[in-house]
N, C-alpha and C positions, 0 to 999 in steps of 0.2 A: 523872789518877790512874788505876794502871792496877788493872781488876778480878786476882782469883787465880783461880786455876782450879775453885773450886769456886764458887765463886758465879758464873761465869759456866755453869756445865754446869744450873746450877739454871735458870736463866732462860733459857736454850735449850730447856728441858723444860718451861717455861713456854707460850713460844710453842707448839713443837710441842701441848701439848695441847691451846688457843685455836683452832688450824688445825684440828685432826680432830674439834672441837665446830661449826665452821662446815659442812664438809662434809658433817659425818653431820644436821647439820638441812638442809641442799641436798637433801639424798637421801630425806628424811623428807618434804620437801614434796614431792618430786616424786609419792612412793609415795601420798601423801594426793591428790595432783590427778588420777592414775590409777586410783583406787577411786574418787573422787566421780564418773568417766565414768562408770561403769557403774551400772545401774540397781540402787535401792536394794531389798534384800531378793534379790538372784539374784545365785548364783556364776557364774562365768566360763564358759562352755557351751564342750565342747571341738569345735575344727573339724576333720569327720572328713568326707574326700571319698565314702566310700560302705560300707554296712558289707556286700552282696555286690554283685556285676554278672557279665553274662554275654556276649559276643558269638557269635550264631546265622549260618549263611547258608542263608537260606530254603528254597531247593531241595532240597537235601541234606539239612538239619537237622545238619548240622557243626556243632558245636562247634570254636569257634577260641580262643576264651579264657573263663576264669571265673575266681572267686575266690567261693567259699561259695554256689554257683549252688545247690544244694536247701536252704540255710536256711531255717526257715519264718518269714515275716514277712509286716507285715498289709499288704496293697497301698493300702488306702484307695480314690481314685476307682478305679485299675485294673480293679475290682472289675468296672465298667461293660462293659469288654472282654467278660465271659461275658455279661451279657446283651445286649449288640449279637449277639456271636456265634448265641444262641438264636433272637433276631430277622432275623436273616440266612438261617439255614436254615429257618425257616417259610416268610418270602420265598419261597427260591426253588422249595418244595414248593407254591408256591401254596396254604398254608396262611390268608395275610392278607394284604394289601396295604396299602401309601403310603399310599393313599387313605381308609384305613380310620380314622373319626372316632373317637376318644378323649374321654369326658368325664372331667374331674377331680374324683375324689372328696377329701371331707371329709381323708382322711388324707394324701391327696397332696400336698394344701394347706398342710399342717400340717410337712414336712420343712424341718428347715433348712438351714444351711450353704448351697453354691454352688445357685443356680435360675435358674427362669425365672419365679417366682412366681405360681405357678395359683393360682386363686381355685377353690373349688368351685361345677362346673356348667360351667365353662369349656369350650370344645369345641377340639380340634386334631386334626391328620391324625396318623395314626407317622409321618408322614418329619417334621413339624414337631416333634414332639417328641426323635425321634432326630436332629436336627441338634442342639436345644438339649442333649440329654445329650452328644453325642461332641465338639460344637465347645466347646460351655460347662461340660461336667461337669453336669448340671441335675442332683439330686437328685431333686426334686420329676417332674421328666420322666421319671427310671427307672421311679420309682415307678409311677407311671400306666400307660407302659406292661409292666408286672410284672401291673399287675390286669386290664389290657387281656385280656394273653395265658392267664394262667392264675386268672381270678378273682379270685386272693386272692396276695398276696407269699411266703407259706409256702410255696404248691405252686411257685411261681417257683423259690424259689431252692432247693425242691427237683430240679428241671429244672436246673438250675446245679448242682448236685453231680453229676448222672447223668450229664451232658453231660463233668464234670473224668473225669470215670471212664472214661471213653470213649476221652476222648484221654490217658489215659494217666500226668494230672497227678496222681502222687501225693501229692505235698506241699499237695495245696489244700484245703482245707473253706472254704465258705461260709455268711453266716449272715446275710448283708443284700444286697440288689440295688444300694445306691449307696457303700458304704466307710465310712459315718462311721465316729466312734467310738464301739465298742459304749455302750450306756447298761446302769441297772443291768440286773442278772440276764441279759443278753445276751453272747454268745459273740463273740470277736473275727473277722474273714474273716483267714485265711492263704492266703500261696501262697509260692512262691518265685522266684527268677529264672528258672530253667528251666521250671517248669511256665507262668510268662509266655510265653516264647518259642514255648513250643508253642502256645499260645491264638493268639497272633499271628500265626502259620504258615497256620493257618487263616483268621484274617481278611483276610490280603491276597490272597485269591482273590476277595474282593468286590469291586471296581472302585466301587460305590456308598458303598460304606463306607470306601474310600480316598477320596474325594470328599469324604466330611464331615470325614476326620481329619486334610485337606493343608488345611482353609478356617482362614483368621487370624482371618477376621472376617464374623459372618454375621447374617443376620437372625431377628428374633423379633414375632411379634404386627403383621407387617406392617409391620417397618422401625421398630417405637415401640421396640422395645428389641433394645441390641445384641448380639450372641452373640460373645465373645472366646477363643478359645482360650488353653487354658493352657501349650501344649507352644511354647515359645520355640526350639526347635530351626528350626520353621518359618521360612524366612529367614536364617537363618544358615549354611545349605548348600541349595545347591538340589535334591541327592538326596533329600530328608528330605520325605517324606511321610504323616507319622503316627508315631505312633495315641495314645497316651492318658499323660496324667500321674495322678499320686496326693499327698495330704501329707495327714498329720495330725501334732502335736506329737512324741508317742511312737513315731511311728515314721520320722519324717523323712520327705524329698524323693524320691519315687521317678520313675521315669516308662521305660515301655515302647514304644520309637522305632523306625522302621521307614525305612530309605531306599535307595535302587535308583540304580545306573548301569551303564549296558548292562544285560548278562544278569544280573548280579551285583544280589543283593538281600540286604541285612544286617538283622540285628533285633538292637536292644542295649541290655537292662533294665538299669538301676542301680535298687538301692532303701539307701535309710539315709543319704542324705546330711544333710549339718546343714545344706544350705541349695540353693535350687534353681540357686542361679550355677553349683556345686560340683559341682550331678547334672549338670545341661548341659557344663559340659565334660570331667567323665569321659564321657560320651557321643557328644560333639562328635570328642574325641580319636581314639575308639574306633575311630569311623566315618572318621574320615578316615587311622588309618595301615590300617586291612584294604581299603580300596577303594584305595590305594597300591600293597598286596603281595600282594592275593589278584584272581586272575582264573578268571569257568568255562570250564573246555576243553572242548569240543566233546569225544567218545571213542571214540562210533558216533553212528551216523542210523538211523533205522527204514528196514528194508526193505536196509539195505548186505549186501554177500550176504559169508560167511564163504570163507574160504580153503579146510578143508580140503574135501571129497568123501566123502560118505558111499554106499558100495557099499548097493544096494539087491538082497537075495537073491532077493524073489518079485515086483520090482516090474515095469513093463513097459520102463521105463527102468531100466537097470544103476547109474547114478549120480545122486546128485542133492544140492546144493549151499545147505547152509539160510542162512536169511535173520535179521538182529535185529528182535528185535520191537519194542523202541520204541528212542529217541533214550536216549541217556547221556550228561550234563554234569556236568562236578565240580569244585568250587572248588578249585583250585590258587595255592598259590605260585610265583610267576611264576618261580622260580631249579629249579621242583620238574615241572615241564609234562613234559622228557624222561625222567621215570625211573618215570611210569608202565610198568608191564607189564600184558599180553593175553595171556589165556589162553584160549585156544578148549579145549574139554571136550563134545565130542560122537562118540560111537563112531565106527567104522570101517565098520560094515556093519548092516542092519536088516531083520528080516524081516516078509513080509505088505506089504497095501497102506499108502500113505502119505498122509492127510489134508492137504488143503492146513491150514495155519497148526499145524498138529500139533507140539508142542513136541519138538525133535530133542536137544537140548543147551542148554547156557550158553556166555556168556561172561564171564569173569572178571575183574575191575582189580585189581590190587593196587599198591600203594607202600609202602615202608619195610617188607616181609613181610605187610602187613596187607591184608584183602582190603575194598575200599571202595566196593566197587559187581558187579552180576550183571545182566545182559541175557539174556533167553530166545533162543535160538536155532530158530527154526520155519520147516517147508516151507512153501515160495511155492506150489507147487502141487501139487494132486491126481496121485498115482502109484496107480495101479489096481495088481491080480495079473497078471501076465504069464501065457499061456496056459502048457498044465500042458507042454504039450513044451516050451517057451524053459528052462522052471526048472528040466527036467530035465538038460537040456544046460549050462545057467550053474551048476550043481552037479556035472558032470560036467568044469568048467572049462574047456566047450568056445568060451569067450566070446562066447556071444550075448547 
């Protein structure tokens, strides 16, 4: 019996809506097993690889790359960088020493977050405690030594602003010696990537303090407890010698990294990552295409003598040919080495006697019109007055 064509369009619209009640509940359940993943009560947190970073090269202080490098944001442990840095410079003023025992007070005691958990009364040296802050992050170790140095943490981390002020950071304020996060009626610590890098700059002139911030894994209390560093860079390039990580919730995965091949030395903050996998390999990255495409060129040596001749009018010698006063290196793009330019800038002629090391001129770099570097030009040696008959005749062009 054969159907007509309306009863059969019927029950083709039949199925068809059968079919798109099956799928749309396929699609329902899947949507329903993809919410019960995620933890109940929390929205979906967005994955953001960093919210600024900077790449430094140490020597120079070039900047090679950024993205929002003066934002101001809260570093959390970084924080620790200024007071190592404080600590470093009394060092070497022979201010304090290693050696110098530490007892932990009641409120050092009392820190939480990452430690090495002092008891009060507890005795350690600063270099024991300065491992446990720079390898371990120790809270409770800043602490202690903050009251060591300056009595009371207040005056600390007012020595920690004066010292930002100094170098120049002006995106920093500080308001705690270890990063937590502010409690009530407390002020949060800012800085930003750039003002990081500057910190940094300064601390890898300490070989000691490179020592604690290259160690993975270090001791505490005599080996009963272990010191692990937080900076996971460590081992994953052999360059990579430091220095300090940060996180707290609100401000994400930060961390300020420091690592050296050959003469080349890179420093590369990220701060805001939504997770530390994500700060590490924008860092990882970073570091590996600039030690790729950037190398320092040698540009002068101290002591190279300059080309032109400068006539001396009263001197005892007619001529005399200055010298650079220190060394010039500059990170260069390896495609960019020949287009530096040298400019010599020292007069022609100079009257009276001539001091040795007596600044005659500069020397000048530039590339791409910009000028990227200055070398002093000064005599290598002592030019006395030439008696008064020589100068009356070398003025009379009679070339003596």
């Amino acid at each position: 019996m054969k159907l007509d064509v309306k009863r059969l369009a019927i029950l083709l619209a039949i199925v068809a809506f059968l079919l798109s009640l099956a799928f749309a509940g396929e699609g329902l359940a899947k949507t329903k097993k993809a919410v019960a993943k995620q933890p109940k009560g929390k929205a979906a947190e967005p994955v953001e690889k960093y919210k600024a970073y900077l790449v430094m090269e140490a020597n120079s202080a070039k900047v090679l790359e950024e993205e929002n490098a003066h934002e101001k944001r809260a570093p959390a442990s970084m924080v620790k960088l200024m007071v190592a840095d404080i600590v470093m410079e009394k060092l070497a003023r022979g201010e304090i020493h290693l050696t110098d025992k530490i007892t932990a007070s009641k409120a050092a005691s009392k820190i939480g977050g990452s430690q090495v958990y002092l008891k009060e009364g507890e005795e350690f040296t600063l270099e024991e405690l300065m491992q446990g802050m720079m390898i371990h992050s120790a809270n409770d170790a800043a602490y202690a030594i903050a009251e060591f140095i300056s009595g009371n943490v207040d005056d600390f981390v007012t020595l920690m602003n004066e010292k930002a002020k100094d170098l120049k950071m002006a995106d920093t304020e500080f308001h705690s010696v270890h990063g937590l996060p502010p409690g009530k009626d407390q002020k949060e610590d800012l800085t930003s990537c750039y003002d990081m890098a500057v910190l940094a700059r300064e601390l890898v002139k300490y070989p000691k303090l490179m020592e604690w911030t290259s160690t993975k894994q270090g001791e505490f209390r005599g080996g009963k407890f272990v010191l692990s560093n937080t900076n996971k860079l460590l081992g994953q390039m052999p360059e990579v010698d430091g220095l300090k990580t940060g996180y707290y919730r609100s401000t994400g995965f930060n961390i300020t990294a420091t690592a050296r091949k050959g003469d080349l030395r890179l420093i590369v903050v990220v701060m805001g990552s939504s997770t530390g996998k994500l700060r590490d390999q924008v860092a990882l990255g970073k570091l590996k295409t600039y030690f790729a495409q950037y190398v320092v060129t040698p540009l002068v040596k101290k002591g190279e003598q300059v080309d032109k001749e400068i006539f001396l009018e009263d001197g005892k010698y007619k001529k005399v040919r200055g010298v650079c006063a220190s060394d010039f290196s500059y990170p260069l793009l390896k495609s960019k080495k020949k287009e530096i330019k040298k400019i010599v800038d020292v007069p022609d002629r100079i009257r009276g006697e001539v001091k040795e090391g007596q600044k005659l001129g500069e020397i000048k770099f530039q590339l791409d019109d910009e000028v990227i570097g200055k070398v002093d030009v000064v005599s290598p040696v002592y030019v006395p007055k030439a008696n008064l008959f020589t100068r009356i005749f070398r003025k009379m062009g009679l070339g003596i």
